[in-house]
DSSP file (Angstrom, degrees, kcal/mol; ACC not computed):
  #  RESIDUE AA STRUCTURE BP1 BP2  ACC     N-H-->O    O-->H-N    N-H-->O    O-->H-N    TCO  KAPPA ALPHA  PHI   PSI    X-CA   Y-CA   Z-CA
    1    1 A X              0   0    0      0, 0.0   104,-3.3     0, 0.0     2,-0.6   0.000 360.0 360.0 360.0 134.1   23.5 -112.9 -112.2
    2    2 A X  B >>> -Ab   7 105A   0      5,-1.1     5,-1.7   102,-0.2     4,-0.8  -0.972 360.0-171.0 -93.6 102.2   25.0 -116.5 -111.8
    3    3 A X  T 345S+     0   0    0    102,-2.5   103,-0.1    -2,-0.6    22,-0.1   0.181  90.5  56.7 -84.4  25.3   27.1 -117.9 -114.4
    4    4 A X  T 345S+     0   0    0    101,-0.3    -1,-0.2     3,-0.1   102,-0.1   0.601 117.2  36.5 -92.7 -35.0   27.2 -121.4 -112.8
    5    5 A X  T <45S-     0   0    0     -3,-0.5    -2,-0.2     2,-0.2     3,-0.1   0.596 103.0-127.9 -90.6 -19.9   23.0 -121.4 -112.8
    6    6 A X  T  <5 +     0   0    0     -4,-0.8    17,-3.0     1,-0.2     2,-0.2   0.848  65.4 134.5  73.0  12.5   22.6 -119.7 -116.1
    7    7 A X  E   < +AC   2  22A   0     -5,-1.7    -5,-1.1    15,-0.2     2,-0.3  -0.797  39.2 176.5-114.4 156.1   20.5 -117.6 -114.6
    8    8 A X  E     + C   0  21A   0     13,-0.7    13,-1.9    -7,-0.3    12,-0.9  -0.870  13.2 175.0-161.5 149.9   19.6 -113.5 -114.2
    9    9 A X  E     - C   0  19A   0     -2,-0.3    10,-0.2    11,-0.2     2,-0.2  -0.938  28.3-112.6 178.7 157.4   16.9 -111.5 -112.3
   10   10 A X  E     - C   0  18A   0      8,-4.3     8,-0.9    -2,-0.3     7,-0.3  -0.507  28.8-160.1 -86.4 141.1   15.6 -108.1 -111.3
   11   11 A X  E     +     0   0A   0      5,-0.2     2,-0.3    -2,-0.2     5,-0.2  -0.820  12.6 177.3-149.1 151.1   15.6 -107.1 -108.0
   12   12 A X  E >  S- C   0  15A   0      3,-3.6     3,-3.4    -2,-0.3    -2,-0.0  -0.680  76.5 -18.3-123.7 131.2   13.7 -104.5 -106.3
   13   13 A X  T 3  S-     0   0    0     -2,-0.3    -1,-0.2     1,-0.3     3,-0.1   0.589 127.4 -54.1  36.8  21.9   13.8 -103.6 -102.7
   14   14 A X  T 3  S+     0   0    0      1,-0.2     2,-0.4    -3,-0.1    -1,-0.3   0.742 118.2 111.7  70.8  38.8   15.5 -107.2 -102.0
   15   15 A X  E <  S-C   12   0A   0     -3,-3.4    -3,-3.6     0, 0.0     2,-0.4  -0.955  78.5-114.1-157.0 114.5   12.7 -108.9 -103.8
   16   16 A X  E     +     0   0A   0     -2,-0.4    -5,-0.2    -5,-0.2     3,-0.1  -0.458  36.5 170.2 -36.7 103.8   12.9 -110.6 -106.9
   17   17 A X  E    S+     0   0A   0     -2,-0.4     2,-0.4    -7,-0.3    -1,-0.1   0.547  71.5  22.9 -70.7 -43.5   10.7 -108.5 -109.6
   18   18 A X  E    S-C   10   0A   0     -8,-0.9    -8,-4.3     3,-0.0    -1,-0.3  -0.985  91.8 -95.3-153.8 140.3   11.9 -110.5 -112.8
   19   19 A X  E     -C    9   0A   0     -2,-0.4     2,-0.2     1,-0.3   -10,-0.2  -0.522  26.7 -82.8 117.7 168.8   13.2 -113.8 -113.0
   20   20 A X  E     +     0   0A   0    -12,-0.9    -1,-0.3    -2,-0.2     2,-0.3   0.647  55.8 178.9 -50.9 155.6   15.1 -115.9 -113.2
   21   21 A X  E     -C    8   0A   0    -13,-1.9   -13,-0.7    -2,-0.2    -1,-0.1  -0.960  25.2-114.3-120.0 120.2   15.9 -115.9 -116.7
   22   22 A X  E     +C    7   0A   0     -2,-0.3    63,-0.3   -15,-0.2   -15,-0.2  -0.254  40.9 147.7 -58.2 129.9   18.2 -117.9 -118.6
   23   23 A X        -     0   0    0    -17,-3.0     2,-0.3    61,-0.1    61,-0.2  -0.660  35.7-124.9-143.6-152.4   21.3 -116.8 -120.4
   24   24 A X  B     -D   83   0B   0     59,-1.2    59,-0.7    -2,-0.2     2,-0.3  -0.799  26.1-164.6-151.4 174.8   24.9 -117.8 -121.5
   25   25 A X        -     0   0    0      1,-0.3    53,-0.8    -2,-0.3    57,-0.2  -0.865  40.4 -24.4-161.5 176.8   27.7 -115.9 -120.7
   26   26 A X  B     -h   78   0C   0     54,-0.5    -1,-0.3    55,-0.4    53,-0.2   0.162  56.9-141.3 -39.4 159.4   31.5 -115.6 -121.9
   27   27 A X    >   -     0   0    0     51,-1.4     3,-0.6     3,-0.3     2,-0.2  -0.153  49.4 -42.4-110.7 174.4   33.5 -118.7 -123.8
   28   28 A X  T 3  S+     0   0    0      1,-0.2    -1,-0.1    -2,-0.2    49,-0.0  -0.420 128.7   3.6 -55.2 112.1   36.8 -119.8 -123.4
   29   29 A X  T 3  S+     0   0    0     -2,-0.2    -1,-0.2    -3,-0.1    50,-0.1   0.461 120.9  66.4 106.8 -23.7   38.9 -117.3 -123.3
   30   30 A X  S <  S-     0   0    0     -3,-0.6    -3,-0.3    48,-0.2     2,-0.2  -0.525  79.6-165.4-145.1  51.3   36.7 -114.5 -123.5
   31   31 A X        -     0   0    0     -5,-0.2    -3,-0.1    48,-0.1     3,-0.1  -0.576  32.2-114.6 -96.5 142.2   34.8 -115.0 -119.6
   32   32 A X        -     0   0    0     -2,-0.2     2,-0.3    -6,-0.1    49,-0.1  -0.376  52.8-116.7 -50.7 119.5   31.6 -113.2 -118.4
   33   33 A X        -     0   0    0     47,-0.1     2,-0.3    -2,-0.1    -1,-0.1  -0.570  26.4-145.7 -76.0 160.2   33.5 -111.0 -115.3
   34   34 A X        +     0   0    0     -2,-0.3     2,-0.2    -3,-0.1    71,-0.2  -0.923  48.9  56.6-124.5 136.6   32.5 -111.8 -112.3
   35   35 A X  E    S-I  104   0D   0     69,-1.3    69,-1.5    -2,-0.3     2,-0.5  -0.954  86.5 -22.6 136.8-144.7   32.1 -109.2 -109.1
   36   36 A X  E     +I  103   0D   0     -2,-0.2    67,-0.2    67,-0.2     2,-0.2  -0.846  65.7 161.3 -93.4 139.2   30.2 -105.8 -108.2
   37   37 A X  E     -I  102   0D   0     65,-1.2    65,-2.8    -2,-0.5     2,-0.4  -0.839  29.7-143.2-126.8 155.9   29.1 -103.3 -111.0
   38   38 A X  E     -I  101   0D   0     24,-0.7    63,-0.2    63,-0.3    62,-0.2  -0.970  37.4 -96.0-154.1 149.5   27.2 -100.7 -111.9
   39   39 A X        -     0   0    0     61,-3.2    60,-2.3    -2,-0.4    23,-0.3  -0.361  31.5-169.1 -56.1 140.5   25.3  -99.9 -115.2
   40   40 A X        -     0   0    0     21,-0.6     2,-0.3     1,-0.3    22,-0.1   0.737  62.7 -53.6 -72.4 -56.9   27.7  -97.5 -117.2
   41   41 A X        -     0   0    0     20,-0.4    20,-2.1    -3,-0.1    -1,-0.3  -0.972  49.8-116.6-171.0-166.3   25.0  -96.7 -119.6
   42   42 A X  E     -E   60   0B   0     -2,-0.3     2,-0.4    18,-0.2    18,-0.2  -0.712  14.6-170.0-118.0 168.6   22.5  -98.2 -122.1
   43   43 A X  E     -E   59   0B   0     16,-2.4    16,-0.8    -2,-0.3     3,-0.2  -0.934  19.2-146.4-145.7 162.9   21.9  -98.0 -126.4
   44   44 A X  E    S+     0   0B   0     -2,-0.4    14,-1.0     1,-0.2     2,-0.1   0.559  93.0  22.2-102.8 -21.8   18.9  -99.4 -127.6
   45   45 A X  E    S+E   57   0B   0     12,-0.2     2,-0.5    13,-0.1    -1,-0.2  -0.653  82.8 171.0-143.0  80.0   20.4 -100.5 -130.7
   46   46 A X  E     -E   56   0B   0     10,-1.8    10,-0.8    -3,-0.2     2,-0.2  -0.940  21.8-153.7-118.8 142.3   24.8 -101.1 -130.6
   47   47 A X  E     -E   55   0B   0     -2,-0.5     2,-0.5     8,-0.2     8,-0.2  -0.569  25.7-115.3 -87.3 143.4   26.8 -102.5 -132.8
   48   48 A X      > -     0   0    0      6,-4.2     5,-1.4     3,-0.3     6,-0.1  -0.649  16.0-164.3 -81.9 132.9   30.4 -104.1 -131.4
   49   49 A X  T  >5S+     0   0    0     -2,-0.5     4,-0.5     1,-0.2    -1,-0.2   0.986  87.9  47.5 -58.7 -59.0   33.2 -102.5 -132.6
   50   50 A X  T  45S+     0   0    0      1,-0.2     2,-0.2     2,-0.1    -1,-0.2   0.221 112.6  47.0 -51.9 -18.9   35.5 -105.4 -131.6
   51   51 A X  T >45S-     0   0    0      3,-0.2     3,-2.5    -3,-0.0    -3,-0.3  -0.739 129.7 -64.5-130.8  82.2   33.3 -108.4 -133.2
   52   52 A X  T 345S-     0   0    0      1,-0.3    -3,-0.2    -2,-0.2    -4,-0.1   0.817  86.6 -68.6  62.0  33.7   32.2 -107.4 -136.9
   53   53 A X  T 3<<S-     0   0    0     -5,-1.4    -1,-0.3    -4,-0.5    -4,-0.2   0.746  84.2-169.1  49.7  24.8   30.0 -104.5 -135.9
   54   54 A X    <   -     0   0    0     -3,-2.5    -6,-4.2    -7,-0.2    -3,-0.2  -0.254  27.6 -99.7 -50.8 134.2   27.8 -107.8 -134.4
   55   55 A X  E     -E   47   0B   0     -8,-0.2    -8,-0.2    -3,-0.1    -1,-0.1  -0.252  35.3-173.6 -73.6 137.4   24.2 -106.6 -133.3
   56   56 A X  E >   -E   46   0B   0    -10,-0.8   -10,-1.8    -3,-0.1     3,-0.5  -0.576   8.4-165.3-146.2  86.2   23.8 -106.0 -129.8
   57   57 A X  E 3  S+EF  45  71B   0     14,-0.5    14,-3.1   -12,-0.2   -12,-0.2  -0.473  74.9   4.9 -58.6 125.0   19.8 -105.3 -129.2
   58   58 A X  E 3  S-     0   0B   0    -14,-1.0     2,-0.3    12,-0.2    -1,-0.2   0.883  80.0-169.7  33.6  74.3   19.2 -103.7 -125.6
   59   59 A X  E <   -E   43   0B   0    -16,-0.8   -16,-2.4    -3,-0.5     2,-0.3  -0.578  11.1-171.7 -90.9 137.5   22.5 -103.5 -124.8
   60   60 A X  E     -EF  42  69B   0      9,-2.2     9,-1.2    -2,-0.3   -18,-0.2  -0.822  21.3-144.5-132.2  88.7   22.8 -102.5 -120.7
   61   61 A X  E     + F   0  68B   0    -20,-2.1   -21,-0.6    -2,-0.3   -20,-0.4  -0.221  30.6 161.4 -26.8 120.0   26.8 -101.6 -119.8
   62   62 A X        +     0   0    0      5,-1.5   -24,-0.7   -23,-0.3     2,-0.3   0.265  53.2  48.3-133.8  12.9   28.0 -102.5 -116.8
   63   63 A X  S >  S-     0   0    0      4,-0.2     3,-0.7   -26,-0.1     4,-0.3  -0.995  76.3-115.6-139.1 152.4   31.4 -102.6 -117.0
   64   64 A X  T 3  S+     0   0    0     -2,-0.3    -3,-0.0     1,-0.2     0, 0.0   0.636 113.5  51.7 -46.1 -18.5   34.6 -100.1 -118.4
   65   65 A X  T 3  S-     0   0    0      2,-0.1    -1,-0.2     0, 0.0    -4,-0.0   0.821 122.9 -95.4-110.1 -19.8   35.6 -102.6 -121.1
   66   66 A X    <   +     0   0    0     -3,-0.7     2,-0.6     1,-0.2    -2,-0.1   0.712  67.1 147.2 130.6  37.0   32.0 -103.2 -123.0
   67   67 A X        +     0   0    0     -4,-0.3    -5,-1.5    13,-0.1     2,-0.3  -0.926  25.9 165.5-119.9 130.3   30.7 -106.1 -121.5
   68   68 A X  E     -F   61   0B   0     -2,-0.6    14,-0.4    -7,-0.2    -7,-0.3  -0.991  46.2-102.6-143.9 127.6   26.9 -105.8 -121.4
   69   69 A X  E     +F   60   0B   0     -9,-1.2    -9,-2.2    -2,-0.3     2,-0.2  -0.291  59.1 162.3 -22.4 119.5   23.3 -107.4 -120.9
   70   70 A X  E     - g   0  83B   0     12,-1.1    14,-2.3   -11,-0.2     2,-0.5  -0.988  48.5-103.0-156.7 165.7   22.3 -107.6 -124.3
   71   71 A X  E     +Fg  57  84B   0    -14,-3.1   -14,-0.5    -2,-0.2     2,-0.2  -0.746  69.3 128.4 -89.0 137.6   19.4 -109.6 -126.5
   72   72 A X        -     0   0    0     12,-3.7     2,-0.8    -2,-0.5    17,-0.1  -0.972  55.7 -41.6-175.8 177.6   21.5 -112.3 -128.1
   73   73 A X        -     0   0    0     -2,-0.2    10,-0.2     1,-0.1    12,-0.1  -0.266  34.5-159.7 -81.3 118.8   21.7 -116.2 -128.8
   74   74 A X  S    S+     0   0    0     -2,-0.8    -1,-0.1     1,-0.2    11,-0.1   0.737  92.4  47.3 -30.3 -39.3   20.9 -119.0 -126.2
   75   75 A X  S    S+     0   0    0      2,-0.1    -1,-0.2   -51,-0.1     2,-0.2   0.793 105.5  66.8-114.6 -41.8   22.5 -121.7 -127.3
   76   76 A X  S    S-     0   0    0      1,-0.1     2,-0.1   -52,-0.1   -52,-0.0  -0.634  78.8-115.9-103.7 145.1   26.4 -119.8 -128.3
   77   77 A X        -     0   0    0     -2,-0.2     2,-0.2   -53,-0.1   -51,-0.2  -0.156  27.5-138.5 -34.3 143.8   28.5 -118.5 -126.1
   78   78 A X  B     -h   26   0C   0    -53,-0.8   -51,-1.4     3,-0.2   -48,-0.2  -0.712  29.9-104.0-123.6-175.6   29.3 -114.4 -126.3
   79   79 A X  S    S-     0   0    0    -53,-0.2   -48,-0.1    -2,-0.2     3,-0.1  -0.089  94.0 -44.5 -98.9  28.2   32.8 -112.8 -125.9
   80   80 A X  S    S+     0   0    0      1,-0.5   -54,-0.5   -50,-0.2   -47,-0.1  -0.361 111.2 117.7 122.9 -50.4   32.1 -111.6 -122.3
   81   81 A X        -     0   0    0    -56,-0.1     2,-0.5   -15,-0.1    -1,-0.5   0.091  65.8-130.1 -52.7 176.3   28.3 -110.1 -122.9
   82   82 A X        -     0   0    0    -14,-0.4   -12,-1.1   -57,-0.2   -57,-0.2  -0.963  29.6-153.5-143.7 104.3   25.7 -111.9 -120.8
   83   83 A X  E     +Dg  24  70B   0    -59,-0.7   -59,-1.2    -2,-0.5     2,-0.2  -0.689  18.2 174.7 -79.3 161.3   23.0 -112.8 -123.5
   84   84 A X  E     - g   0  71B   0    -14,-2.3   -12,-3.7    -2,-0.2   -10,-0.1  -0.786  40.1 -72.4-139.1-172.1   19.4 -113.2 -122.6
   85   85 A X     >  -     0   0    0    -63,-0.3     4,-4.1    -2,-0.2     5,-0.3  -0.294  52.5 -98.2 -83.0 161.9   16.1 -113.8 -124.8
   86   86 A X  T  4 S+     0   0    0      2,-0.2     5,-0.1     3,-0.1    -1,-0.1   0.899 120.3  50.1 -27.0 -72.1   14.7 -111.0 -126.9
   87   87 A X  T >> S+     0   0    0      1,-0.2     3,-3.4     2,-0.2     4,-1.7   0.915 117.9  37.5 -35.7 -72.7   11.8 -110.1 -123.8
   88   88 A X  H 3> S+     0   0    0      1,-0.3     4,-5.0     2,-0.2     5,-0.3   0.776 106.2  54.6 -66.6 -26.6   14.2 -110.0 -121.1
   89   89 A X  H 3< S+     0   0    0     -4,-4.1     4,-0.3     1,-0.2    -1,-0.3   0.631 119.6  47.6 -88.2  15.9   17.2 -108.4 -122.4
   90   90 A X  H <4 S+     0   0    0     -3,-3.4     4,-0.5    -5,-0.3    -1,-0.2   0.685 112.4  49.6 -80.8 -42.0   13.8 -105.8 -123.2
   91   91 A X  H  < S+     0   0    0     -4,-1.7     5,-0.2     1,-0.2    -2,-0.2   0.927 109.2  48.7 -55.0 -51.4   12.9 -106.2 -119.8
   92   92 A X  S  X S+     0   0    0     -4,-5.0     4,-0.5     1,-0.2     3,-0.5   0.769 111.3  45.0 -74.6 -34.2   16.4 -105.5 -118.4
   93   93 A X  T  4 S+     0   0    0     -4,-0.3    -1,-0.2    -5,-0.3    -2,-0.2   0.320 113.6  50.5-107.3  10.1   17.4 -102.0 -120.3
   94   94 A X  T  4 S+     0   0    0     -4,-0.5    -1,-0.2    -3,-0.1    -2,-0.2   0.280 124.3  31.9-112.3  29.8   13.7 -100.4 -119.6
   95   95 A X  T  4 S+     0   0    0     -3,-0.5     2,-0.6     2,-0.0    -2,-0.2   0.222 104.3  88.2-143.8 -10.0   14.1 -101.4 -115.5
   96   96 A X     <  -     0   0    0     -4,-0.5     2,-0.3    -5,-0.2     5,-0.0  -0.740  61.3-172.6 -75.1 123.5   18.2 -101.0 -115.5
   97   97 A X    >   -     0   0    0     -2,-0.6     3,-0.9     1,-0.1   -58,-0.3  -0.919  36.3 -94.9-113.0 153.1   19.1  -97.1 -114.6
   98   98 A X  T 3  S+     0   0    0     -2,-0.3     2,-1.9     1,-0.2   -59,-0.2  -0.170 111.0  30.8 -65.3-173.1   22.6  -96.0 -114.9
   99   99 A X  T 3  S+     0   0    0    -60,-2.3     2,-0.5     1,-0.2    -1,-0.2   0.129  91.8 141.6  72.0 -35.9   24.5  -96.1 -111.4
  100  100 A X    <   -     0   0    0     -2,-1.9   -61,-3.2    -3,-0.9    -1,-0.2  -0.309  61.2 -96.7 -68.3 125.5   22.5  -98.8 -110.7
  101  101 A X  E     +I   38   0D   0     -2,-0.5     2,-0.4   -63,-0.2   -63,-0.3   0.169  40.0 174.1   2.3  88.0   23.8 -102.3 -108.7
  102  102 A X  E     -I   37   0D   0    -65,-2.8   -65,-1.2   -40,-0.1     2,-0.6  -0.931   4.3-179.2 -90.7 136.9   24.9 -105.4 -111.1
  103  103 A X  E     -I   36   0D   0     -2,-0.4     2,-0.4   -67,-0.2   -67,-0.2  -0.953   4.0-178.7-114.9 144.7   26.4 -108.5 -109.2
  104  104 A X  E     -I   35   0D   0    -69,-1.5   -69,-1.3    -2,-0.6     2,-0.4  -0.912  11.1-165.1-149.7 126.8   27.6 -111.5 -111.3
  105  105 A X  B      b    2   0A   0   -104,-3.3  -102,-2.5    -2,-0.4  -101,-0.3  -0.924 360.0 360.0-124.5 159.9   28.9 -114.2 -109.1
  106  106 A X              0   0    0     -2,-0.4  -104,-0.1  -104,-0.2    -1,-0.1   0.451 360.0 360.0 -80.9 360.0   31.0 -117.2 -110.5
């Protein structure tokens, strides 16, 4: 993922599968980390604990503190989460396994 592009994508065997996609990533204050990861696990349906029990539709963990691929809005900012569109962030937690590779670079 690249939070400079806005952008996210699948990749398989060093070959792009899905993607790019467009997302938004962390606000002021609240920033998208950036470095190597690996999914922690997935829910199909989580609520945040920490924001108003806020819907977090295909949520795919990749880090110890909760910040996760999740279906969410385009246009706002999130609190660390990486949103994408409904499809992808569908796309992303039935082709995400745990253990598996995340990068996000600045």
């Amino acid at each position: 993922m690249d939070i400079s592009a806005k952008k996210a994508w699948l990749i398989s065997g060093g070959k792009v599968v899905y993607g790019p996609v467009p997302v938004t990533t962390g606000r002021k204050g609240h920033p998208t980390p950036v470095g190597r990861f690996s999914v922690q696990y997935k829910e199909k349906m989580h609520y945040s604990k920490e924001f108003n029990n806020a819907p977090m539709p295909n949520s795919v963990f990749f880090t110890n503190t909760g910040v996760a691929f999740h279906s969410g809005s385009l246009a706002a900012q999130s609190h660390g989460c990486v949103h994408l569109s409904s499809a992808a962030a569908q796309k992303f937690f039935n082709s995400l396994s745990v253990g598996e590779a995340v990068q996000v670079v600045p």
